[in-house]
N, C-alpha and C positions, 0 to 999 in steps of 0.2 A: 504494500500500500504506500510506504515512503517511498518508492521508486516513483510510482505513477504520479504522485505528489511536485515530487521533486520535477521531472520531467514536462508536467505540465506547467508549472512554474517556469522553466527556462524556455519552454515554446513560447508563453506567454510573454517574456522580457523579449528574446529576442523577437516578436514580432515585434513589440513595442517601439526596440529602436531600431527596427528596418522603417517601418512606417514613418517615423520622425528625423530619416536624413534627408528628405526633400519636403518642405512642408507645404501645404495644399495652399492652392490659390485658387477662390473659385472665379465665374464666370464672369462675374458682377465687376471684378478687381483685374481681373486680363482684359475685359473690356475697355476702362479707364486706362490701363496702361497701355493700351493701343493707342487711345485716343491722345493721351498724353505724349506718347512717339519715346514712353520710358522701360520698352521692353524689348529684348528678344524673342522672340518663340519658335519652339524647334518642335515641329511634326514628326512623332515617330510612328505614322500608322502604314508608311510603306509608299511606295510609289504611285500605284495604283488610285488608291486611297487620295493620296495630294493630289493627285489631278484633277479626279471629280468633283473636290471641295476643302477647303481647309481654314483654318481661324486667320483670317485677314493677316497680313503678312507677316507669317508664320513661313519658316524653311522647313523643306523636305531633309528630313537625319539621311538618306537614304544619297540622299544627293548630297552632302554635305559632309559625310560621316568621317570620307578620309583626310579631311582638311578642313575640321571643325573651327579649327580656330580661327580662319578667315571669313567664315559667318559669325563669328561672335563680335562683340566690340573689344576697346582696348581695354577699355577700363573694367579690371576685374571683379569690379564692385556691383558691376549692372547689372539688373534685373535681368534673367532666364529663366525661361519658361518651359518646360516638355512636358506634352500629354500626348498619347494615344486613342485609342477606341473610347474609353469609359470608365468608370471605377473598378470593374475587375481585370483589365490591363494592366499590364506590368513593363510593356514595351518601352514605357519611357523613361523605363530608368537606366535605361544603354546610354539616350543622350544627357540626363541628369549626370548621372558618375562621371562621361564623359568630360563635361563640361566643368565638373568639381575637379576632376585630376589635370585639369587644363591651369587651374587655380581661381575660379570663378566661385562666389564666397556666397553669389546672393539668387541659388538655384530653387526654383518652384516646380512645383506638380501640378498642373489643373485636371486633380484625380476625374471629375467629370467627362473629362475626352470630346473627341467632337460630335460622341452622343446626345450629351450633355449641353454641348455650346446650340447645336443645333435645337435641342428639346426645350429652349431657355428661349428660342426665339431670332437666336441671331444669321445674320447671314453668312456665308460661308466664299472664300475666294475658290474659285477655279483654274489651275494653271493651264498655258499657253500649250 
């Protein structure tokens, strides 16, 4: 019984702080920082995906991925964004981590994805 104890106890911490190395930004807040021109945002839902539609200029990871840092800005302090599908995606934390070992300090998740952006109302860009 103290095993299963124990065990469920360290599932529980380490989701704890998987979950809290990129902290959520929702839709209302990448919104505002579009509009404000005080964000990055990096699309990790794949190519396919960015084509049909994507949170207003937002980059494709896919497109981007080997040469991350030349989409990012200088300043390592600036807002970055990456989301995927929706809150059970996980895809975005290829370009979160990414963009942290880059040394980029001020990384977000918009856990809602462009399920979510779209569900909320907003419009979506379509690449060329």
């Amino acid at each position: 019984m103290k095993s299963i104890i124990t065990l469920i106890a360290a599932l529980f911490c380490s989701a704890t702080v998987f979950a809290g190395e990129f902290p959520d930004i929702s839709v209302a807040e990448v919104k505002a920082a579009i509009e404000a021109k005080k964000a990055t945002i990096i699309d990790v839902n794949g190519a396919g995906s960015y084509k049909a539609g994507h949170v207003p200029t937002a980059v494709s990871f896919a497109a981007v991925k080997v040469d991350l840092a030349k989409a990012l800005p200088a300043d390592k302090g600036a807002l970055v964004i990456a989301y995927c599908g929706g809150p059970s995606c996980g895809a975005y934390a290829a370009a979160a981590k990414a963009a942290k070992e880059l040394g980029y300090t001020n990384v977000k998740h918009m856990s809602a994805g462009i399920s979510g952006w779209k569900s909320a109302g907003e419009k979506t860009e379509a690449a060329q």
